[in-house]
N, C-alpha and C positions, 0 to 999 in steps of 0.2 A: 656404657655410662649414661645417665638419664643427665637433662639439661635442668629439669626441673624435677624437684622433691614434693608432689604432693603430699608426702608427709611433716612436710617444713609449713605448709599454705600457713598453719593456725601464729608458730611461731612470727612469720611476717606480718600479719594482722595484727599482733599483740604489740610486735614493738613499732609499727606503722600507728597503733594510736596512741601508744605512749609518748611517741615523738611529736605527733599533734601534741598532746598534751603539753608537752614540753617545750614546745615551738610557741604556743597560744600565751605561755606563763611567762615565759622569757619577755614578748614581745609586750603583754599587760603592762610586767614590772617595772619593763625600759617605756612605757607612757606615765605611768608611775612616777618614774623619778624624772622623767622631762618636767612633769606638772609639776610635782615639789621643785623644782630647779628654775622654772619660767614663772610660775603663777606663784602658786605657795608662798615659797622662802624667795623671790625677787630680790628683795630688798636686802635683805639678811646676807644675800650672796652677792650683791652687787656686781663687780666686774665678771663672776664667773656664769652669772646669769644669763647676761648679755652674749658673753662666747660661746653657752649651750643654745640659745636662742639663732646664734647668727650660722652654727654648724648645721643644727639640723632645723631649718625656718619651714614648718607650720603653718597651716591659714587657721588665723584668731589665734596660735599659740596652743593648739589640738593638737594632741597624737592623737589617731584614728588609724587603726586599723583591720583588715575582714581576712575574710576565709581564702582570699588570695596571697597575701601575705605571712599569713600561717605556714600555708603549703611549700610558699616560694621558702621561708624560712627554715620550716623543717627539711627541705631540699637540701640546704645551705649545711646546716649542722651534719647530716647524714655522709656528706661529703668531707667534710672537713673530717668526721670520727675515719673517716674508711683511710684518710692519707695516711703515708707511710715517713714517719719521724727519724733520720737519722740518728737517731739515741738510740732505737733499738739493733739497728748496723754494728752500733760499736759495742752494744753489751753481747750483741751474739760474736763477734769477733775476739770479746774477751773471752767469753765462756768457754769458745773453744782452744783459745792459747791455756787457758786452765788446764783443759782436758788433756791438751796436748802434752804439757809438762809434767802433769801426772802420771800418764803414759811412760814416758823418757825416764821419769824416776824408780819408777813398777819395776822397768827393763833393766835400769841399772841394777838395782836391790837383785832382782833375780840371778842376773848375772853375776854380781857380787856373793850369794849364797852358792851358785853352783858350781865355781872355781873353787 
C-alpha cells in the first residue's frame, strides 16, 4: 500500500486553491460586513454597532487582513470539514436496523412459503 497517491498530487492542488479561494472570500466578506456594521450603517444600528465594534476591536475600526490569515483560515475550515458529525453514527445505525429487519422479514416470507 503506497502512503502517498502521486496520482492524487493534481486533485490536492485544485482543492488546496479553491480553499484559498474560499478562505480569502470568507474572510473579505466578514471585513465587509464589520465595515457596513462599525463605519457605514453606525448609526442606523446603534447599540448593535457598538457590540460588533467591542467583540472584535480593530485599530481605526480596520479589518485588515494577509496571506497569513488566509492560510491560518483555510487551516481552520479544512479541519472543521474533516470532523466527524454524530448524525452520521445514527443514520448509519439506522440504515443498518433497516437492513436488518428486512432481512428477518426475507427469512420469514421464505420460511413461510417453504412449510
Amino acid at each position: 500500500m503506497q502512503i502517498v497517491a502521486p496520482a492524487r498530487f493534481l486533485d490536492g492542488v485544485v482543492f488546496g486553491v479553491f480553499l484559498l479561494f474560499v478562505s480569502g472570500t470568507g474572510l473579505f466578506l466578514f471585513g465587509e460586513f464589520h465595515k457596513m456594521c462599525v463605519i457605514t450603517e453606525a448609526k442606523k444600528l446603534g447599540m448593535f454597532a457598538d457590540i460588533v465594534d467591542k467583540i472584535f476591536p480593530f485599530p481605526n475600526k480596520k479589518f485588515v487582513f494577509n496571506l497569513t490569515h488566509i492560510l491560518l483560515f483555510a487551516i481552520l475550515i479544512s479541519l472543521l470539514a474533516m470532523a466527524h458529525h454524530p448524525a452520521q453514527d445514527a443514520v448509519q445505525a439506522e440504515t443498518e436496523r433497516e437492513l436488518k429487519k428486512a432481512e428477518k422479514r426475507e427469512q420469514k416470507e421464505k420460511a413461510s412459503k417453504g412449510e
